[in-house]
PDB file of N, H, CA, C and O in Angstrom:
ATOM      1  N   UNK A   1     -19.057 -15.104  26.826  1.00  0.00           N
ATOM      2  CA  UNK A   1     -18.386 -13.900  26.386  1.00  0.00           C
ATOM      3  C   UNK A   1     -18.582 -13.802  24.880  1.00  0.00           C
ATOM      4  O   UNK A   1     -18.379 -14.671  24.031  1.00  0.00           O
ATOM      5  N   UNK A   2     -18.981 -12.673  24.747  1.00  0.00           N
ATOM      6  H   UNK A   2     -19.146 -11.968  25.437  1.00  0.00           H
ATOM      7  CA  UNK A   2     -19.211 -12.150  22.706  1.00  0.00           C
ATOM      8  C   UNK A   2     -18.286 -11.208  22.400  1.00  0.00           C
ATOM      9  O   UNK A   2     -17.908 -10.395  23.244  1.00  0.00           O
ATOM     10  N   UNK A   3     -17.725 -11.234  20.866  1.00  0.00           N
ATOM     11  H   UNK A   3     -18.032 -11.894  20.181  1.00  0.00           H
ATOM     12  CA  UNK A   3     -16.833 -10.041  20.529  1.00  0.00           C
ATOM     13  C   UNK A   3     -17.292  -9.610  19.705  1.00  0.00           C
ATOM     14  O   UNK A   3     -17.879 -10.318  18.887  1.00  0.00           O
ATOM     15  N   UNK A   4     -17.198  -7.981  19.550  1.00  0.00           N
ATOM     16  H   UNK A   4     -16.720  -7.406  20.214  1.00  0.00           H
ATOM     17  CA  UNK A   4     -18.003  -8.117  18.391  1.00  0.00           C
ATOM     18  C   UNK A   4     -17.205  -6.606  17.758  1.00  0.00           C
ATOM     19  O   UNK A   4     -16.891  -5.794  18.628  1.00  0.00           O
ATOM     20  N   UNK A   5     -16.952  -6.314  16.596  1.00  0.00           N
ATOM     21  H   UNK A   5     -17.206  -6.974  15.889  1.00  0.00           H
ATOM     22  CA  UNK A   5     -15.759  -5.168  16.154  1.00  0.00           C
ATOM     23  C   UNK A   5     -16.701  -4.084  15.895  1.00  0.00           C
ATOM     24  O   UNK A   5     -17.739  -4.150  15.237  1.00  0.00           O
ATOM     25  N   UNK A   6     -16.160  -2.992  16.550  1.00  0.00           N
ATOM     26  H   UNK A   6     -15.317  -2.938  17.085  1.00  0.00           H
ATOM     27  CA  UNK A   6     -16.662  -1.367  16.340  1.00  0.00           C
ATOM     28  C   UNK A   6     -15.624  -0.288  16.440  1.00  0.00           C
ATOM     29  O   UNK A   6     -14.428  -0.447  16.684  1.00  0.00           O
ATOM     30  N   UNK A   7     -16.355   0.988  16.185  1.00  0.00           N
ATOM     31  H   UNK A   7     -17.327   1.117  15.987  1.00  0.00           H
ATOM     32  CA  UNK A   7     -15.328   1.560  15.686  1.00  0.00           C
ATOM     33  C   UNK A   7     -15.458   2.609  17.002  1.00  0.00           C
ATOM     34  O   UNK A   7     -16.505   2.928  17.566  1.00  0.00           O
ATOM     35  N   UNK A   8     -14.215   3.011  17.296  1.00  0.00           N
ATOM     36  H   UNK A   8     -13.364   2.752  16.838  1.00  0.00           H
ATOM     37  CA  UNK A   8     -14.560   3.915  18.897  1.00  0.00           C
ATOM     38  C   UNK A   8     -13.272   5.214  18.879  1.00  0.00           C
ATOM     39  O   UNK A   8     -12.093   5.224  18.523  1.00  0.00           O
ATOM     40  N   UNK A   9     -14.002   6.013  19.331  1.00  0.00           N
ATOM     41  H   UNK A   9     -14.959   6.005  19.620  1.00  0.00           H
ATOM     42  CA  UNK A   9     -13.164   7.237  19.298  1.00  0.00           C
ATOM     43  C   UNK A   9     -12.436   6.947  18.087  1.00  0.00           C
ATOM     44  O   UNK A   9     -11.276   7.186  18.421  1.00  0.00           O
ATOM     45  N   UNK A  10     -12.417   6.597  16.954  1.00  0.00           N
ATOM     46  H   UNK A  10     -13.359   6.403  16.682  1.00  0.00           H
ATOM     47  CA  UNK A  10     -12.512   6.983  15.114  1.00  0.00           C
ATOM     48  C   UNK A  10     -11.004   5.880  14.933  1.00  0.00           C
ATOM     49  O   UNK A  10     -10.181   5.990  14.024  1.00  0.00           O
ATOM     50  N   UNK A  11     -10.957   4.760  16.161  1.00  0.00           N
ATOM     51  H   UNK A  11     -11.626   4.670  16.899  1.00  0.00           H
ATOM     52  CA  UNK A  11     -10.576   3.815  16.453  1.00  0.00           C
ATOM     53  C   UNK A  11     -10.744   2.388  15.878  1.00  0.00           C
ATOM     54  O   UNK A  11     -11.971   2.376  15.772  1.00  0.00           O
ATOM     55  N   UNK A  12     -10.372   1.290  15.476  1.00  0.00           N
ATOM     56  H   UNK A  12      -9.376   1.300  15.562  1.00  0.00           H
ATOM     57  CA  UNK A  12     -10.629  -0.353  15.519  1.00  0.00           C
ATOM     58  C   UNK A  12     -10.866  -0.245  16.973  1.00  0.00           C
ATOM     59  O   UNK A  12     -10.446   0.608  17.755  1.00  0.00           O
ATOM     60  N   UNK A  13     -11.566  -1.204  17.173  1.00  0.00           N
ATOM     61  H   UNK A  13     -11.907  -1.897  16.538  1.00  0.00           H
ATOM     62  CA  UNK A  13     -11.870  -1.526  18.847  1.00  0.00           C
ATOM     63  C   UNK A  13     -12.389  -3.172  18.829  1.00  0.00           C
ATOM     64  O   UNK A  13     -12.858  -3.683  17.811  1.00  0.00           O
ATOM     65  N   UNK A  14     -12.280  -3.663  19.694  1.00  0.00           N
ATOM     66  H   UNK A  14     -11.900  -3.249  20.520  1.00  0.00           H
ATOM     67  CA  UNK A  14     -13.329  -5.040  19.770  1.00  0.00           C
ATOM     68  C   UNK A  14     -14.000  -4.957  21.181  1.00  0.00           C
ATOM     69  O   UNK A  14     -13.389  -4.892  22.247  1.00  0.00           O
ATOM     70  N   UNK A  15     -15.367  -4.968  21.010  1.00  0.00           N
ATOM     71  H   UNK A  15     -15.863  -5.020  20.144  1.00  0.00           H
ATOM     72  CA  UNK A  15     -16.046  -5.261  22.356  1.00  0.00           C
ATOM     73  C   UNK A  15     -16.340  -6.359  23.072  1.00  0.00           C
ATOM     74  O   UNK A  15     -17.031  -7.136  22.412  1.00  0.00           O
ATOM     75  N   UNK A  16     -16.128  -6.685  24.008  1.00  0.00           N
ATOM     76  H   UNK A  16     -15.567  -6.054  24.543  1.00  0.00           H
ATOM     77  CA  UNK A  16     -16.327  -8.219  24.985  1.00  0.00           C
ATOM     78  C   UNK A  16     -17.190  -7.578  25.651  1.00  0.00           C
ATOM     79  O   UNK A  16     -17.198  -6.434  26.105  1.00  0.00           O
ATOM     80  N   UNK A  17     -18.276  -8.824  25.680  1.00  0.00           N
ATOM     81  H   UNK A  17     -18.270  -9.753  25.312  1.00  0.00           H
ATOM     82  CA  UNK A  17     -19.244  -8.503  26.455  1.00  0.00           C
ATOM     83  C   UNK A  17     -19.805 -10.043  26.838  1.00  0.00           C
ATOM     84  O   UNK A  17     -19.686 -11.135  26.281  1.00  0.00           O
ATOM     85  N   UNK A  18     -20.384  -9.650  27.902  1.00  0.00           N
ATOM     86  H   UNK A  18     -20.481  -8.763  28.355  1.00  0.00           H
ATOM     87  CA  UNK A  18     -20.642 -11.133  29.040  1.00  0.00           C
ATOM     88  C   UNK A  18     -22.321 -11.268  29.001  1.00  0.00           C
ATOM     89  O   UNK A  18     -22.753 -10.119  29.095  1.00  0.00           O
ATOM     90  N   UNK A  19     -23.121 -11.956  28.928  1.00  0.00           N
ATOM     91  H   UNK A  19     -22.770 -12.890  28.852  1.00  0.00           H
ATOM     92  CA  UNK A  19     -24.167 -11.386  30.040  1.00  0.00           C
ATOM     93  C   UNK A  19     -25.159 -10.548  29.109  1.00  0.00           C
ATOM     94  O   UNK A  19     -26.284 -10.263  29.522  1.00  0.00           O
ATOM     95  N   UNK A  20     -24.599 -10.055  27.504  1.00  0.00           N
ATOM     96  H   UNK A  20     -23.686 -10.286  27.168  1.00  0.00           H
ATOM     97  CA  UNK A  20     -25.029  -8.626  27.306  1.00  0.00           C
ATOM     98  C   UNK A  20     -24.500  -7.171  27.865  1.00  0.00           C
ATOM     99  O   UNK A  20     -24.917  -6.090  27.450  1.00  0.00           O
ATOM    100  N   UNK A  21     -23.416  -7.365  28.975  1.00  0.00           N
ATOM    101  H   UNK A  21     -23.077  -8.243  29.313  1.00  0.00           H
ATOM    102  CA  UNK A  21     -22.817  -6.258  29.484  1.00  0.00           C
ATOM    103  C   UNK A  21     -21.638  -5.891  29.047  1.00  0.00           C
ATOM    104  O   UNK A  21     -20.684  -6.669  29.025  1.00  0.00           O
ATOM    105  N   UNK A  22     -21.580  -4.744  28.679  1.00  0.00           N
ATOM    106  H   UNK A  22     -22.355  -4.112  28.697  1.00  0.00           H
ATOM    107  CA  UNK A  22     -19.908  -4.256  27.872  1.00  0.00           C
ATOM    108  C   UNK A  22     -18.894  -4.762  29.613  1.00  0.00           C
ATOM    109  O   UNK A  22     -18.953  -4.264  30.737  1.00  0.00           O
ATOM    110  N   UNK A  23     -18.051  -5.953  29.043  1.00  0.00           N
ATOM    111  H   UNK A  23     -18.003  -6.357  28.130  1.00  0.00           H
ATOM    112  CA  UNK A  23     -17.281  -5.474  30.322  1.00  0.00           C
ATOM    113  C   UNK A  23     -15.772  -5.433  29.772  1.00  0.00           C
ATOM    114  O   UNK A  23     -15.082  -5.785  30.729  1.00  0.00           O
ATOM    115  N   UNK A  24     -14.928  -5.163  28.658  1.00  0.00           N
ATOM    116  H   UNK A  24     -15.488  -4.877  27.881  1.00  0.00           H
ATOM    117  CA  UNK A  24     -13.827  -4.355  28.025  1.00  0.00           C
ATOM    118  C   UNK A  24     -14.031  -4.024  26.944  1.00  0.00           C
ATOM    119  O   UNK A  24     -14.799  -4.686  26.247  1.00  0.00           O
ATOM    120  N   UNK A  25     -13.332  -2.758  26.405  1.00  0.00           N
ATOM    121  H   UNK A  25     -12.708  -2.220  26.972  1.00  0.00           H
ATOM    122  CA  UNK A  25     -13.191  -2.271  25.203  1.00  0.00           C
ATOM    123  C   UNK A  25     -11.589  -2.494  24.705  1.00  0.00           C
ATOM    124  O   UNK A  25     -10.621  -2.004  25.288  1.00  0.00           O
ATOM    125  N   UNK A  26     -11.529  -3.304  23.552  1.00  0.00           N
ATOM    126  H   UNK A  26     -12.314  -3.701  23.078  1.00  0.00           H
ATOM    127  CA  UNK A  26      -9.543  -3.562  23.245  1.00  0.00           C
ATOM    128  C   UNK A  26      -9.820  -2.519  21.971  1.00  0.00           C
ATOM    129  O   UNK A  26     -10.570  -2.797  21.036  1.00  0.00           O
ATOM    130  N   UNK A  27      -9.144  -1.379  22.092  1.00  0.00           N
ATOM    131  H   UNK A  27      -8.535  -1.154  22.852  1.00  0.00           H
ATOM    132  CA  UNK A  27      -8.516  -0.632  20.987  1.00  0.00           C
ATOM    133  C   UNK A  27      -6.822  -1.356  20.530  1.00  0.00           C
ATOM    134  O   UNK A  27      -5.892  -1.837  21.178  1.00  0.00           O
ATOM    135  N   UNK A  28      -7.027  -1.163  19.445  1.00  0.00           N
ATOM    136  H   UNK A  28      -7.782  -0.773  18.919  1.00  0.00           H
ATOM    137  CA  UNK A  28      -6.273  -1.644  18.650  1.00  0.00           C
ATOM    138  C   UNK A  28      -5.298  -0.789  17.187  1.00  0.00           C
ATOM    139  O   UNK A  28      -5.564  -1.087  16.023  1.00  0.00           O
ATOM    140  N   UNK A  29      -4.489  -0.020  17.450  1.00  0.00           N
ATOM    141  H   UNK A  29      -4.273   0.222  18.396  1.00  0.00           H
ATOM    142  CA  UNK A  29      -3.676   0.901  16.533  1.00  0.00           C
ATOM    143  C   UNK A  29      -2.714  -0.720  15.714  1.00  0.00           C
ATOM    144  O   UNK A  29      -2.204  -1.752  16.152  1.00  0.00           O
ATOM    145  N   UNK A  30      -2.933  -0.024  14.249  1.00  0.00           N
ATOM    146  H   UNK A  30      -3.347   0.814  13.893  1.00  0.00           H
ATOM    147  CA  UNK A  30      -1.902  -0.860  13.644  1.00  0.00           C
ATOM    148  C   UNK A  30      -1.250   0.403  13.174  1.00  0.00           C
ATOM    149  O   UNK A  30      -1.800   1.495  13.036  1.00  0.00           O
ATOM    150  N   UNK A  31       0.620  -0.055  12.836  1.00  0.00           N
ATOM    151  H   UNK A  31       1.067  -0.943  12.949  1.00  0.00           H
ATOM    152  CA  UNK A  31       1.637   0.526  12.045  1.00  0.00           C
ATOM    153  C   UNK A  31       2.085  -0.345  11.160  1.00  0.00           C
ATOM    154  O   UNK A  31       1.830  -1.534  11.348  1.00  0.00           O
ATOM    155  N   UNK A  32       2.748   0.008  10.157  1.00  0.00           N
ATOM    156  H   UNK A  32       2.955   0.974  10.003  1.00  0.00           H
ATOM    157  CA  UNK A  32       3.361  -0.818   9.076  1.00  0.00           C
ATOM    158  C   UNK A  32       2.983  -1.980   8.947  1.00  0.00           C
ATOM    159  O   UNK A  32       3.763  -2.925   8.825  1.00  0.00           O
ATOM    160  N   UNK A  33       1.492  -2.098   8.958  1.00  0.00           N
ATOM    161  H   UNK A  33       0.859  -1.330   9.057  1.00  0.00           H
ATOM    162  CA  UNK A  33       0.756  -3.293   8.540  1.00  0.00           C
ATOM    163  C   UNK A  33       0.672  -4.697   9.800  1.00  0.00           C
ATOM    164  O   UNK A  33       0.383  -5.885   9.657  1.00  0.00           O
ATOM    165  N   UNK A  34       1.044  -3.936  10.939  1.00  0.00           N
ATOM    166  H   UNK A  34       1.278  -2.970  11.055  1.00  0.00           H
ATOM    167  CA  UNK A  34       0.983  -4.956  11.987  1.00  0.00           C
ATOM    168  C   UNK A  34       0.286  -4.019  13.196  1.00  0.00           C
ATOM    169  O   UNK A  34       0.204  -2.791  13.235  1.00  0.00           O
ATOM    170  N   UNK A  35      -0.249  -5.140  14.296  1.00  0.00           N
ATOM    171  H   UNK A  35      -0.182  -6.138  14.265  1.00  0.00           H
ATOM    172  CA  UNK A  35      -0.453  -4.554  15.698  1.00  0.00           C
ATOM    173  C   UNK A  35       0.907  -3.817  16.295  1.00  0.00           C
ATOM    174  O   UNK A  35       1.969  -4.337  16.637  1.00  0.00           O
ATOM    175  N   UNK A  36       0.648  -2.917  16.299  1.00  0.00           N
ATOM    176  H   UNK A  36      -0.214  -2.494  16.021  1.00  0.00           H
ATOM    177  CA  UNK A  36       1.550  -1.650  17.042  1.00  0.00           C
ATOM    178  C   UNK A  36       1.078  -1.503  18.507  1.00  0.00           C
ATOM    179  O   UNK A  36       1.998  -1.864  19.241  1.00  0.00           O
ATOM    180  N   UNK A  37       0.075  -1.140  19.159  1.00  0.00           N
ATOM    181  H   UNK A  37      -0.672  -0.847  18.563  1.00  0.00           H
ATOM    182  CA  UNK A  37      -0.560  -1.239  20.064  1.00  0.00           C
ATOM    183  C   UNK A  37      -1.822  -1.722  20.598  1.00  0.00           C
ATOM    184  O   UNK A  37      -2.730  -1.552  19.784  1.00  0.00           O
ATOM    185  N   UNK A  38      -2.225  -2.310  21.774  1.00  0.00           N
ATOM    186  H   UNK A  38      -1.488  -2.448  22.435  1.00  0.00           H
ATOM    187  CA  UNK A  38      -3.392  -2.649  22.138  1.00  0.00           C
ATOM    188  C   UNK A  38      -3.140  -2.115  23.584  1.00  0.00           C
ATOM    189  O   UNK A  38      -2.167  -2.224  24.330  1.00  0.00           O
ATOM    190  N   UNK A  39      -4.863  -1.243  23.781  1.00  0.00           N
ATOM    191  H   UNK A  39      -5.654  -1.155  23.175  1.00  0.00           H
ATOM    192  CA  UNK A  39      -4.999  -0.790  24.610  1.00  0.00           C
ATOM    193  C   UNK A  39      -6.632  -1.779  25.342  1.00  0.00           C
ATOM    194  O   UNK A  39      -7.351  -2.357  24.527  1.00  0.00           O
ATOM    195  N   UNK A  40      -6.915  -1.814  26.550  1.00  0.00           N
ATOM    196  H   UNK A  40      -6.330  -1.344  27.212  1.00  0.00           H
ATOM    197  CA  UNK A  40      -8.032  -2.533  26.824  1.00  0.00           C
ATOM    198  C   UNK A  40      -8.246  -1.470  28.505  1.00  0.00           C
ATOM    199  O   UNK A  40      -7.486  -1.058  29.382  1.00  0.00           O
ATOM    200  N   UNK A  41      -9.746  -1.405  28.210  1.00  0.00           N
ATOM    201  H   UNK A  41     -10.362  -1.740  27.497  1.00  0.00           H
ATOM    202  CA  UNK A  41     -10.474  -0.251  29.247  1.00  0.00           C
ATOM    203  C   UNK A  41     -11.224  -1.433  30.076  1.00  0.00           C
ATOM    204  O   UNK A  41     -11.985  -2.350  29.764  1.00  0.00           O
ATOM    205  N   UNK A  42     -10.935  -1.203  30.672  1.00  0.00           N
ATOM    206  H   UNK A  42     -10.317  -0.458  30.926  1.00  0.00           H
ATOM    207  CA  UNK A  42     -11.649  -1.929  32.051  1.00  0.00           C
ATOM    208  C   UNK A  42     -12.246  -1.517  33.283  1.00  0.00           C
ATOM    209  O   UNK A  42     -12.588  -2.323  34.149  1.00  0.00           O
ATOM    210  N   UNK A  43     -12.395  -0.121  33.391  1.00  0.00           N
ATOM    211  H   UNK A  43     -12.117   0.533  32.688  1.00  0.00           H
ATOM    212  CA  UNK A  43     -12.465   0.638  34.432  1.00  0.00           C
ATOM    213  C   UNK A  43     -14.663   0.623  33.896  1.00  0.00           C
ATOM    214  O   UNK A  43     -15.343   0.888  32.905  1.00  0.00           O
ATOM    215  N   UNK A  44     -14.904   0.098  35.441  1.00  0.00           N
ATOM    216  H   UNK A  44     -14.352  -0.117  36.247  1.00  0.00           H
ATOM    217  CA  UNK A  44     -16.212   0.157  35.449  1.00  0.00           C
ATOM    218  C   UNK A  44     -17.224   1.599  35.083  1.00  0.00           C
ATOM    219  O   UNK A  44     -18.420   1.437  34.843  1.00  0.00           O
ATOM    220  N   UNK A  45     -16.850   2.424  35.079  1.00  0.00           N
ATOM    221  H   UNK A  45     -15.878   2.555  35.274  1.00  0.00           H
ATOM    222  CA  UNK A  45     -17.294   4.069  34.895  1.00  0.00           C
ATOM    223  C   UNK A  45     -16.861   4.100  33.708  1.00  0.00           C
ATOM    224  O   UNK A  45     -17.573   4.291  32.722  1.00  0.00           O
ATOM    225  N   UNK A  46     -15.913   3.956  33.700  1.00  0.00           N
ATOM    226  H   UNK A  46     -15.335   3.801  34.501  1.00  0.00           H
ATOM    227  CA  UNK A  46     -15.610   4.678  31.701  1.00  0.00           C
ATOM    228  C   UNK A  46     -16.296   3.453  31.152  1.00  0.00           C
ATOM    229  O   UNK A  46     -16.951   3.945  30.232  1.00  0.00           O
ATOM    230  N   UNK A  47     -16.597   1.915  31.150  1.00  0.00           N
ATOM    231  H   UNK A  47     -16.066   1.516  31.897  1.00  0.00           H
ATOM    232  CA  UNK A  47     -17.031   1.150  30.462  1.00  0.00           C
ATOM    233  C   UNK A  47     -18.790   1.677  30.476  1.00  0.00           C
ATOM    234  O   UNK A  47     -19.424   1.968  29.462  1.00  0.00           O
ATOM    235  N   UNK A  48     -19.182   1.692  31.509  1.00  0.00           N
ATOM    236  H   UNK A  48     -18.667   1.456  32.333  1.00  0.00           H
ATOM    237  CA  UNK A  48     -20.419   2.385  31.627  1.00  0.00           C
ATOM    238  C   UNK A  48     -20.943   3.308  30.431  1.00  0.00           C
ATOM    239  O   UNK A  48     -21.998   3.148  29.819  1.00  0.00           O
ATOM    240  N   UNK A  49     -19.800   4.506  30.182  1.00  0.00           N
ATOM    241  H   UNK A  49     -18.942   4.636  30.679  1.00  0.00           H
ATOM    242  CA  UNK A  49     -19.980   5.773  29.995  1.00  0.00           C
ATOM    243  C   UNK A  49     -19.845   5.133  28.150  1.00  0.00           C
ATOM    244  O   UNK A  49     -20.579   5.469  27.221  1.00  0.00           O
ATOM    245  N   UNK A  50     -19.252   4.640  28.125  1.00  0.00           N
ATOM    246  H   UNK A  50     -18.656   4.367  28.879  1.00  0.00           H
ATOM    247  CA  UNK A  50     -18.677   3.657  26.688  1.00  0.00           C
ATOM    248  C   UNK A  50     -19.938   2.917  26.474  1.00  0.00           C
ATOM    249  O   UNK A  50     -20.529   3.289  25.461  1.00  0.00           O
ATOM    250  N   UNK A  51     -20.389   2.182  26.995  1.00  0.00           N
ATOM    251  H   UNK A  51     -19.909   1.880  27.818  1.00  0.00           H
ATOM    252  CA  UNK A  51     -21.707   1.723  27.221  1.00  0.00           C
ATOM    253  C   UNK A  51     -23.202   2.299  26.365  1.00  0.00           C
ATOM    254  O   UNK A  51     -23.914   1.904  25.442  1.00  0.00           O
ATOM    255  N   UNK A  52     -23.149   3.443  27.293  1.00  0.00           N
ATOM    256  H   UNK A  52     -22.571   3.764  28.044  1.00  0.00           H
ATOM    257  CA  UNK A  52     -24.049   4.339  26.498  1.00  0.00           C
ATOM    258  C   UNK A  52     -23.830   4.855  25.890  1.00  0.00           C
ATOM    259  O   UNK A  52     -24.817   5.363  25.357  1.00  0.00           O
ATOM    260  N   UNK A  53     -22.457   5.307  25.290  1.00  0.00           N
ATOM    261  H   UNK A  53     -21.656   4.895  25.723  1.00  0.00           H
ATOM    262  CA  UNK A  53     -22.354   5.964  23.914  1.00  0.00           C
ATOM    263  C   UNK A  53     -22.340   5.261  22.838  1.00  0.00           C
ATOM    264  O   UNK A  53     -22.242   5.934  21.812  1.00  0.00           O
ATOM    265  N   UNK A  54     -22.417   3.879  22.673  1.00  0.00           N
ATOM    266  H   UNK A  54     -22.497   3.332  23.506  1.00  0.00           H
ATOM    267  CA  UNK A  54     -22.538   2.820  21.572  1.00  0.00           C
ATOM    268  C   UNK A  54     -23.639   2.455  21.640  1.00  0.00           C
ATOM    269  O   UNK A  54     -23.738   1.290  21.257  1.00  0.00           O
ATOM    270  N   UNK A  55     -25.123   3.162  22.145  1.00  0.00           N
ATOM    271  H   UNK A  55     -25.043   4.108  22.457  1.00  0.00           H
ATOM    272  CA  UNK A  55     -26.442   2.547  22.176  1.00  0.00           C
ATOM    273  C   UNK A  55     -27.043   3.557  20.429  1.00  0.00           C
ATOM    274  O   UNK A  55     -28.173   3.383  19.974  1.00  0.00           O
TER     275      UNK A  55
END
């Protein structure tokens, strides 16, 4: 597994990828100087679609 930080929908994000294959995207919102939220996409179609829009 590789991580590697990009920026997604005008987002922090970190990509995991296995293999060479995107298999999650963790978005990451900070507030008042801390993690506020983490979101992580896992859905095989939107990772796909995520996939090719970071080529």
């Amino acid at each position: 597994m590789t991580a590697a930080v990009a920026e997604v929908n005008g987002e922090f994000a970190v990509l995991l990828r296995h293999a060479g294959e995107l298999r999650a995207v963790m978005a990451v919102e900070i507030g008042d100087g801390r993690v506020d939220t983490v979101r992580t996409l896992m859905n095989p179609a939107e990772l796909a679609f995520a996939a090719a829009q970071l080529v």
